[in-house]
VEXKEKOL-99509 format. One record per residue (C-alpha): x, y, z. Coordinates in steps of 0.02 Angstrom, whole numbers, plus 50000, padded with zeros to 5 digits. Example, Ala and Ser with C-alpha at 12.3 -4.5 7.8 and 13.67 -1.06 7.14 Angstrom:
506154977550390
506844994750357
REM end
This chain:
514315066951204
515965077251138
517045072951017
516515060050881
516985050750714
518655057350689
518505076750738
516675077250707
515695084450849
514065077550898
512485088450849
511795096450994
513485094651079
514395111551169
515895121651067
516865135451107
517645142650955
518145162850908
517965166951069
516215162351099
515055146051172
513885137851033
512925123450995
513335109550849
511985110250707
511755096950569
512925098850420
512805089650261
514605088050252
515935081350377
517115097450345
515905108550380
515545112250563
513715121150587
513575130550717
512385143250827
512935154950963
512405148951131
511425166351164
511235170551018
509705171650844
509775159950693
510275176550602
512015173350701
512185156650620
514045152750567
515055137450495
516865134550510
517735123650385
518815109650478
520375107950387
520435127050422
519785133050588
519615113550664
521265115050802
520355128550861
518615121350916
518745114851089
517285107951207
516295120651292
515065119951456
513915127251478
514015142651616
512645141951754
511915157351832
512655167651977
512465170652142
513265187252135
511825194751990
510105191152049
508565199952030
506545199252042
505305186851987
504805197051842
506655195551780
506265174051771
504415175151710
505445184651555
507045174351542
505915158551543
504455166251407
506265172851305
507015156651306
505585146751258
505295160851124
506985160851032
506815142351006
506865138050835
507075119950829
505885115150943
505695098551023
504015088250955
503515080150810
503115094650677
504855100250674
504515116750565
503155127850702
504895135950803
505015144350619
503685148750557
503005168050578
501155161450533
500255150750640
499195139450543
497635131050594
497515115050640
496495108150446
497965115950371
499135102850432
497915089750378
499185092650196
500705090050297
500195076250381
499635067950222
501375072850147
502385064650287
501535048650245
502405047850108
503945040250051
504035052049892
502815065649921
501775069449771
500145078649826
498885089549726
498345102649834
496575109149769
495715116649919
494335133049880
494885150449869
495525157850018
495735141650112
497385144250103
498475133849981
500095143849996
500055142250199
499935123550178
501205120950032
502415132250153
502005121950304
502695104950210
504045113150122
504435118650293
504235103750368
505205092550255
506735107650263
506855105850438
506945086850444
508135085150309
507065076350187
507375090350072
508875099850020
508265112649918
506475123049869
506005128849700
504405136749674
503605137449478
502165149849474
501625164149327
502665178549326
501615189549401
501505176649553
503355176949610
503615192349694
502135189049831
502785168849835
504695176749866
503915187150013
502695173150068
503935163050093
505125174650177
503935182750305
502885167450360
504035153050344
505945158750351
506405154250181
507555163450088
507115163649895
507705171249749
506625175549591
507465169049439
506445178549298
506885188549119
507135205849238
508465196649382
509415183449273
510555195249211
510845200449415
510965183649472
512025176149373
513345191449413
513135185849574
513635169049557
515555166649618
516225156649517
516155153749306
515205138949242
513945137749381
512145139249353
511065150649465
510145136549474
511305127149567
511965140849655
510515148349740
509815134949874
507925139649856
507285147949705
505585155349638
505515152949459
504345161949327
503905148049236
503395158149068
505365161849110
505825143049125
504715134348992
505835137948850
507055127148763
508485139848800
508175140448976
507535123949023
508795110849004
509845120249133
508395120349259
508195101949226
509915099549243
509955109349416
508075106149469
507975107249682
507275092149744
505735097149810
504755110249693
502945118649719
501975121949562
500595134649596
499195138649477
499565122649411
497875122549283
498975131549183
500185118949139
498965105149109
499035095748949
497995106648857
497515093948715
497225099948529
496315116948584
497725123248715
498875136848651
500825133348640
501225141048805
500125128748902
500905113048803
502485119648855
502485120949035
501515103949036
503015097948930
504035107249069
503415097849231
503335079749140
505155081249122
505305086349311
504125074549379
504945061149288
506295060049404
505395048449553
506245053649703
505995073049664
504635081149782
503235087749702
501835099949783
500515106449643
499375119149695
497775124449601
495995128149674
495155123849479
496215108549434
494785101249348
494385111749175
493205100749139
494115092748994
494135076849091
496015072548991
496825088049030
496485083949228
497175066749194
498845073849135
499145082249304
498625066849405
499885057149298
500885070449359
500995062249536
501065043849476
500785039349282
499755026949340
498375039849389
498265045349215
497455031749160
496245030149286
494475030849224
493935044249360
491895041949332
492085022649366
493665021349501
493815006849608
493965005549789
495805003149784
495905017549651
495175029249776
496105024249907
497785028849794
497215042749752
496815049749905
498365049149980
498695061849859
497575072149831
496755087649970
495285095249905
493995102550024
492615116350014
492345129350154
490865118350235
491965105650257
493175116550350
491585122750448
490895107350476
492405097250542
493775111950597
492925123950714
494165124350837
493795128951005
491885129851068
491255148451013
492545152750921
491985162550765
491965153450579
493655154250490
492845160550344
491485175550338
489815174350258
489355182550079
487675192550109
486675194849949
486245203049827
487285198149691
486825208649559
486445226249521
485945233049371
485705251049263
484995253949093
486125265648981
486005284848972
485085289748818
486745296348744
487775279948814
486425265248707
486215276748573
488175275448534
488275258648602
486735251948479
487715261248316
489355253348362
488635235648408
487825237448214
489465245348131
490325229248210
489095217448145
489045223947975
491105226047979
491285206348043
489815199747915
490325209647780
490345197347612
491845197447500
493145197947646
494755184647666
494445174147798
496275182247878
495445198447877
493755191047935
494525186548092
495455201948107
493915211948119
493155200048224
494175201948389
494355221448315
492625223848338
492345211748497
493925223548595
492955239448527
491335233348617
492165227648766
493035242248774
491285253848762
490555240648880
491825244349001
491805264749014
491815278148906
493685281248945
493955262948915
492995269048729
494135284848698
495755277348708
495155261348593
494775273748454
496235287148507
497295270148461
496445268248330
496875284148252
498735283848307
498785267048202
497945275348039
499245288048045
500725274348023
499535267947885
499945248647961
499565236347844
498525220647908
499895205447992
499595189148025
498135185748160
498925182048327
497325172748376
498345169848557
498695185248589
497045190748530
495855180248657
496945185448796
496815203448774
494785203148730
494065187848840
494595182649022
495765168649000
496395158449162
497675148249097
498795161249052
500015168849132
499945189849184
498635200949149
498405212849017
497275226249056
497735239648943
496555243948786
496965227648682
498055231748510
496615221048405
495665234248439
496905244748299
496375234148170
495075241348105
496055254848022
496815242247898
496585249047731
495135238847684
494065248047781
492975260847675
493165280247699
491385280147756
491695270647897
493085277747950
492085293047965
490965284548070
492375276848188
492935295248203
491155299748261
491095288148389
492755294448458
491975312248478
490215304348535
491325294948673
492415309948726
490645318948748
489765306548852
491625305048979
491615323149004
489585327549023
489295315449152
488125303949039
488475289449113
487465279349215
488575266349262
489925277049342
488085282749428
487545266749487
489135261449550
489245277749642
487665274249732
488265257849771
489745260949865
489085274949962
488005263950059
489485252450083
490445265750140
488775270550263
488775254050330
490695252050357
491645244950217
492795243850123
492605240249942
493815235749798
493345238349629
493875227549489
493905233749310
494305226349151
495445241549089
496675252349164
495555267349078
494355263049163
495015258249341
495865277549319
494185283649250
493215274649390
494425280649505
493985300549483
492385296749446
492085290949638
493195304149681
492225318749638
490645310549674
490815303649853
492245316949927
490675328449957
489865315250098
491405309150135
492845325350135
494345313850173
493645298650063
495045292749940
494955281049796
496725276149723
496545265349561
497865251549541
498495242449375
499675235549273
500175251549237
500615254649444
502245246449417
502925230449498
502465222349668
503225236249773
502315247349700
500465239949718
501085236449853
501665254849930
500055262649849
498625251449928
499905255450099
499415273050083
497795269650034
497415260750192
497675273850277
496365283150255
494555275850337
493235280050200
494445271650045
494075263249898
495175251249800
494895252249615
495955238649534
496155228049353
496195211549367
498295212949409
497635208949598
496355196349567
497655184249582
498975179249723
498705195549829
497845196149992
496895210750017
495735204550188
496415213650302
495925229750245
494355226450128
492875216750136
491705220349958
491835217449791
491185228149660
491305219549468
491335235349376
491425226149227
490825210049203
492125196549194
491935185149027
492415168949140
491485164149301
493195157949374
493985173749365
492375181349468
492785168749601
494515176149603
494175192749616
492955190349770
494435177849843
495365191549885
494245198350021
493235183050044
494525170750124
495215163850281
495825178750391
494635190850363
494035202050516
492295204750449
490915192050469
490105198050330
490855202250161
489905205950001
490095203849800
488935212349667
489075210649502
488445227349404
487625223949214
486725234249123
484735226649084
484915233848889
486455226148841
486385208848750
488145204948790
487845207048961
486455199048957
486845183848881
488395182848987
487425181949145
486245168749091
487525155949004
488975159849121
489005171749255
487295164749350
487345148149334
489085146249412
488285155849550
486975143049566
488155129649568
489035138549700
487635144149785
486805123349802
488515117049819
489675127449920
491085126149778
491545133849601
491465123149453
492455127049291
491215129449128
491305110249060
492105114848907
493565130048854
493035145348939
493625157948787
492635143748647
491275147448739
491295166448767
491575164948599
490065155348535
488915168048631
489805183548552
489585175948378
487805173648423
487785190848473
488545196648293
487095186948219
485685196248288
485445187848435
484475200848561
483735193748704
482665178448672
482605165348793
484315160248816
484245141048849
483775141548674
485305149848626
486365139048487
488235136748535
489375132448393
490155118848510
490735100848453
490005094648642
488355103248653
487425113948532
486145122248654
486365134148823
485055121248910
486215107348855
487755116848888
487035119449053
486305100549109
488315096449056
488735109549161
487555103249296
488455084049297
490285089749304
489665100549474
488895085349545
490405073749467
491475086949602
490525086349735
490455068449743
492345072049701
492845083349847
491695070649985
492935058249912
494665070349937
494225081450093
495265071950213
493795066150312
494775050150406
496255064950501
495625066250685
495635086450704
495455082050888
497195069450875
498085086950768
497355098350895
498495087951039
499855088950961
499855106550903
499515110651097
501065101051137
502205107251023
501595124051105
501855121251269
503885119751207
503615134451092
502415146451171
500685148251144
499765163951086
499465169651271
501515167451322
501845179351191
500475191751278
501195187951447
503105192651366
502755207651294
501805216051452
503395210251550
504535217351429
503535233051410
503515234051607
505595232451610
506065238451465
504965254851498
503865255651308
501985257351315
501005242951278
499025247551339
497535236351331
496035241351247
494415234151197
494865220151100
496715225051064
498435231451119
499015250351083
501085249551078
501925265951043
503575261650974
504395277851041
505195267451210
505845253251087
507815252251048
508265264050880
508835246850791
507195236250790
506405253450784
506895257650626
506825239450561
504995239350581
504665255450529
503505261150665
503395279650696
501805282950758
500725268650895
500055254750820
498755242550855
499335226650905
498515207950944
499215191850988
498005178750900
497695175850701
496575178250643
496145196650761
494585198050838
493145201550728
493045218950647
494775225950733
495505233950576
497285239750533
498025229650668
499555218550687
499965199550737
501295199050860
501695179450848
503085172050911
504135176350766
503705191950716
505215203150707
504845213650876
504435197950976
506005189050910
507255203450944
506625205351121
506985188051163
508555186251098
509155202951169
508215197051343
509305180551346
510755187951252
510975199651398
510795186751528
512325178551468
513435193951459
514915191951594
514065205851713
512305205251642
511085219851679
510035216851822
508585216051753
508875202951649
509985189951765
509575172351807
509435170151980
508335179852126
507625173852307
506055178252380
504865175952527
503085170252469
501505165752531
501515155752380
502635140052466
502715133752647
504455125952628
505955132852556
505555130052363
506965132352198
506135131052044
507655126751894
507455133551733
508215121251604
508615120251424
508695103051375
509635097451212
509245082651091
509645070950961
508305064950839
508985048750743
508055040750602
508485025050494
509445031650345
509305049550374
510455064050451
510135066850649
509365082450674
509335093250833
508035098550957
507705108951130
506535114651248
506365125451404
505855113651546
505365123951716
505655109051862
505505112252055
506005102952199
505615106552395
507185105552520
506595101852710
508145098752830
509195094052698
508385081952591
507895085852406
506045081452351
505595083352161
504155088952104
503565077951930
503975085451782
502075084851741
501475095851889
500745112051823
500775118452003
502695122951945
502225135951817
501135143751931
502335146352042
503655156851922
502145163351837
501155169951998
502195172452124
502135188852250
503315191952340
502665194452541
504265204352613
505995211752615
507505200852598
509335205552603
510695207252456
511835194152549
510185182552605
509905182452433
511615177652383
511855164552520
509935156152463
510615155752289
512195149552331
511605136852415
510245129552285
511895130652157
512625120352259
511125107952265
511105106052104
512765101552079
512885086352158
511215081252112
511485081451914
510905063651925
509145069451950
509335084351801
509905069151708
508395058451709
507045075651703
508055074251534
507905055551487
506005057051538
505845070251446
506715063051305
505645044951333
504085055051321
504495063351170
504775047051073
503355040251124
502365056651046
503095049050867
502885032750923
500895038950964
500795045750797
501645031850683
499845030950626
499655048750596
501495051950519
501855035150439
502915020850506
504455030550539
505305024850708
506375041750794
507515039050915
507755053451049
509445053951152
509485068251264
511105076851332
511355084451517
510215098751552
510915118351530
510515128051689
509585141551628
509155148551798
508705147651973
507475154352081
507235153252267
505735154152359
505535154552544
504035154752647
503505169952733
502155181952779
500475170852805
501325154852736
REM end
């Protein structure tokens, strides 16, 4: 196959062009040649226009070893383990795995495979916390990339999500994003080359805030532009919110029915609490994937309903990933276990309830007093609920509220008009809104309005000084218990993050366990981290130090309870303050308590205090009864009504004089229930209504055993775990770095590694390294060397890059001879590369290639061949020892002499390839079931001649 369809060369075919061999890649236009150096990275990757360049692309060969530059056996275990390594479009039917840096487990392909039954795919992804949505929304975007059924990526996720998507998406699956938000717009649109073109046209995959994009000024050109396959993540948030939903959530719902409405975009939403439990508002994302679904009554569906529906819909708990996805026999649970207790609790210093008990009264009498507008009613309503939270929360948290406080009476501010938005997001725990604000909430001002009577003023100035008493006399008993709690974590060996509600208090907290634990523990190190930190990078570079350290302490706001994985290096959650919304505890404890973490055991406590009714009444309407749920169940359930209307109801209660009494009895000012105990048996039906739910969604009918097969065979093209083990201690042997086993890892000192990839991965000092994901249980601070992480990939490419070169270092050539015990007739094993064509109905031919290792035994010569199947041929290049001496020119003349072989027996290379080719069609033919009805057709071309390897018997043989 050369030269087709008028000047069009075949993909897969052989060019030589600019001085150089490479291989034909798919284009998406006829004048655009794609091409990829014959010995060279994807990073190398060029394209030469036709009409330009085209009279100087001529047909290449490709060049097969020499005689001349042999060497040892080691030199073909690593050309063979760097060939197979540098693949990136591997042959076999997930088409993505040569790319990806991650290697997913096999029930995270159970979403792919359900995408790739689809004509259109339109899936809600709505797996648990820390299953690991983003893996398997990568894996299809990956998938459908790298078979052409889609173009171009966008990603839509809140603002504060884009940054760790744009790097998610860069490190694990190859794809190049950029983050279109208010603070790069300006950037990207200088970047654009030409005048009248959109960045959203320009840039082929894009991450987009979609606070950013939801606007009227901004959206139309997103719609205009809009990729053709986007991810939504977090997409609760955009659900039709009904009458109660603020305007931000109507508009992004508004946003994503005007992209969904074109049917051939790809759509890929992502949310582990789609279901509110507002029954409507779940409805409007279903209709989402096919109007249809939105009218589905979901308490009464029909066979065929379900049967829709789940083709659409993934949404599993952890026991069904335990139950169904173990892997191998013995291998430890994906997920670690939470080991109780739950809850810890302190009673306030005399000093602390004293000033807590006169605020909580000043508040009620401020927010019942008679006479007031009901403007200015509400105004000192979330006033005094941020003051209490605040106090609740530390008594730095305290200071600063009435420090604001006075700052504001000084500009003598007249009252504005109530922002109730605004408002509930800075006092209560809102999920459905994008970014976090943890600072000391501005309602908190308001009660310095000029309303309020000198008298109280005076006593809002006395609780300032009570508060800056109690933070600087160590009267706080919190701080205390807290203390006390994570010195027996750190005793036992872990290491704990603490979330706050306030960046006071995380800074507070901070020191607090600073000067307290530093005694036991002299190079113990707490670092707090908020939204005061700064962006990504810089959470990002301050947790980096941070780890460094082995008695640490993470004390965060909740700016990483969302998107950020934190397993690797923590394993306990301490809820300084007590989250308002029972979701947002699951989040918090998600970051540690997920797939990937080393520890078996991780643990959560929430601290309260036993003499605060707030607190109190939290835990019994909210915080314990999700824990129940979860607890009976094995998933979270959303509170069956609004979250903040709620939290609400039980702070007016609170106001009221409510202090303690039996809280089923509690009254809730709710239009659905008017009672805790009814709020709860509500409560109670929705978590059985997703149960029943999630037995219906999990996927149950995908064979792991039938995903398992094919993930093995796609690795024996690719490289399993344990080739990229057996490549690195050959490359560490030739290349002279030190790579030393030790218990359950690998200790590489970077110091013997070339300056270039050196420096790229910024290793100074040795690291610990492994070779399987998750690492072995409780190995800490330790790196995945997969087959594309940065080191492994450079090696390869370098190791066959150098093989190619005109007089190629020894150590890296590809040929050698040896006597063996190993053989008792003359032996050559043929290291091939063997180049396809995938053709489907209707779509662009993609390419494909493998590294084949085939053998044949030469008696008096005739030519015997081994079967392609016979894993006696690996052994051999794998395990062969050499059993005595044999001569430059004996090697040369044995070499010679299988070249010549070869050559006039490329009939038989011909058909390894056309079997080879025949069996992998019949692995899509195999799984028409599995990947829908979509016949592939698989042409293979002649074989390259990677290398050549003579054995000959000797010694005992």
């Amino acid at each position: 196959m050369t030269l087709q369809n008028a000047g069009v060369y075949q993909v897969g075919s052989l060019v030589r062009v600019r001085g150089r061999e490479w291989v034909v890649l798919p284009s998406e236009s006829a004048e655009i040649l794609r091409l990829r150096p014959l010995s060279g990275g994807e990073d190398e990757l060029s394209a030469i226009h036709m009409q330009l360049e085209g009279g100087s692309v001529g047909d290449a060969n490709f060049p097969e070893p020499s005689a001349s530059q042999s060497s040892d056996y080691v030199a073909g275990k690593l050309l063979r383990d760097a060939a197979r390594l540098s693949l990136r479009s591997g042959a076999g039917p997930f088409r993505s795995l040569g790319r990806l840096s991650v290697r997913p487990r096999p029930y995270q392909f159970v979403p792919m495979i359900m995408a790739l039954r689809l004509d259109v795919v339109r899936m809600l992804i709505a797996d648990d916390v820390g299953i690991g949505k983003t893996i398997e929304a990568g894996v299809i975007a990956s998938e459908l990339l790298a078979r052409g059924d889609a173009r171009r990526l966008c990603v839509l996720c809140p603002p504060h999500l884009c940054d760790q998507w744009q790097q998610e998406l860069r490190d694990k699956f190859h794809i190049h994003a950029e983050v279109v938000r208010t603070s790069t717009i300006a950037r990207l649109e200088r970047m654009v080359p030409r005048a009248g073109i959109s960045p959203y046209e320009y840039y082929r995959h894009i991450i987009i805030s979609i606070d950013f994009a939801k606007g009227d000024r901004r959206k139309p050109q997103l719609l205009e532009h809009c990729p053709d396959l986007v991810i939504v993540d977090e997409v609760h948030a955009a659900a039709d919110p009904g009458y109660q939903g603020t305007k931000d959530q109507q508009q992004r719902h508004e946003l994503l029915k005007q992209i969904a409405a074109d049917g051939a975009r790809q759509l890929i939403m992502l949310s582990a609490t789609p279901h509110s439990g507002i029954e409507d508002s779940f409805r409007s994302l279903l209709s989402l994937v096919r109007p249809e679904f939105g009218t589905f009554d979901l308490q009464g569906l029909s066979e065929s309903q379900r049967r829709d529906l789940a083709r659409h819909i993934v949404q599993r708990r952890r026991g069904d990933i335990d139950e169904k996805w173990l892997g191998t026999p013995g291998e430890r649970r994906p997920f670690p276990k939470r080991v109780p207790p739950f809850e810890a609790n302190y009673r306030m210093s005399k000093q602390y309830g004293s000033l807590f008990n006169d605020v909580l009264a000043f508040t009620r009498q401020t927010v019942t007093a008679s006479g007031l507008a009901a403007n200015r009613q509400r105004v000192r309503y979330w006033a005094a609920l941020s003051l209490l939270r605040c106090l609740m929360s530390s008594p730095a948290a305290a200071k600063q509220a009435f420090l604001n406080r006075e700052d504001t009476l000084k500009g003598n501010v007249e009252p504005e008009e109530v922002d109730e938005d605004l408002f509930s997001r800075e006092s209560l725990d809102p999920l459905t809104e994008g970014g976090i604000i943890d600072t000391v909430p501005e309602s908190a001002t308001d009660l310095s309005r000029s309303d309020l009577s000198k008298t109280d003023r005076a006593k809002l100035r006395e609780f300032l000084q009570r508060a800056e008493e109690i933070a600087s006399s160590n009267q706080d008993s919190k701080i205390e218990k807290a203390a006390e709690i994570i010195l027996d974590w750190l005793k036992k060996g872990h290491h704990p993050i603490v979330f706050c509600r306030f960046v006071a208090t995380a800074k507070y907290v901070a020191e607090q366990l600073q000067e307290r634990i530093k005694d036991k523990y002299p190079a113990f190190r707490a670092t707090a981290v908020s939204g005061e930190t700064g962006g990504d990078e810089e959470r990002e570079a301050a947790i980096a130090v941070l780890v460094e350290t082995e008695r640490r302490v993470l004390v965060a706001t909740d700016c990483l309870s969302e998107g950020v994985n934190l397993q690797d290096h923590f394993d306990a959650v301490l809820h300084y303050d007590l989250p308002w919304n029972p979701n947002r505890l699951e989040q918090r404890e998600g970051r540690v308590d997920r797939f990937g973490q080393p520890k078996s055991e991780v643990r959560a406590v929430v601290l309260f205090s036993e003499d605060n009714p707030i607190d109190g009444v939290v835990l019994d309407v909210l915080i314990r009864k999700a824990r129940q749920i979860y607890h009976d169940l094995g998933i979270s359930v959303p509170v069956p009504s609004d979250s903040e209307s709620v939290v609400k109801a039980v702070v007016k209660a609170v106001f009221e004089g409510w202090r303690g009494q039996d809280a089923q009895q509690l009254r809730l000012d709710l239009p659905e229930v008017n009672t805790v105990k009814a709020f709860h048996e509500n409560w109670q039906r929705n978590a059985d209504r997703e149960e029943r739910s999630r037995s219906r969604f999990a996927q149950h009918t995908i064979d792991p055993d039938e995903v398992a097969r094919e993930i093995e065979s796609t690795d024996s093209v690719l490289g399993d775990p344990e080739a990229v083990r057996h490549f690195m201690l050959n490359a560490a042997q030739r290349l002279k770095f030190s790579l030393q086993k030790h218990d359950q890892y690998y200790v590489l000192d970077p110091a013997g590694l070339p300056q270039e990839i050196r420096e790229r991965l910024g290793w100074t000092k040795p690291v610990k390294v492994v070779f399987v994901s998750p690492p072995p249980q409780d190995v800490e601070n330790v790196i995945v060397l997969g087959r594309n992480h940065p080191l492994v990939g450079f090696l390869s490419e370098r190791i066959v890059g150098r093989a190619f070169l005109p007089k190629s270092e020894q150590d890296f050539a590809r040929s050698g001879a040896a006597y063996t015990n190993s053989v008792k007739m003359r032996t050559v094993l043929a290291l091939l590369r063997v180049r396809y064509v995938l053709s489907r109905k209707g779509r662009q031919e993609q390419f494909a290639e493998e590294v084949v290792t085939v053998a044949y035994e030469a008696v008096g010569g005739k030519i015997s061949w081994k079967p392609t199947n016979d894993t006696s041929v690996l052994g051999l290049l794998e395990n062969v020892t050499p059993a005595g001496n044999i001569t430059p020119q004996e090697k040369n003349d044995r070499i010679g002499r299988a070249l010549e072989e070869l050559r006039n027996d490329k009939g038989s290379l011909r058909s390894i390839a056309e079997v080879r080719a025949a069996d992998l069609e019949a692995t899509y033919s195999r799984l028409k079931k599995t990947l829908g009805d979509v016949r592939v057709k698989v042409t293979a071309y002649e074989p390259d001649l990677l290398g050549v390897y003579v054995l000959l018997p000797g010694g005992n043989a």
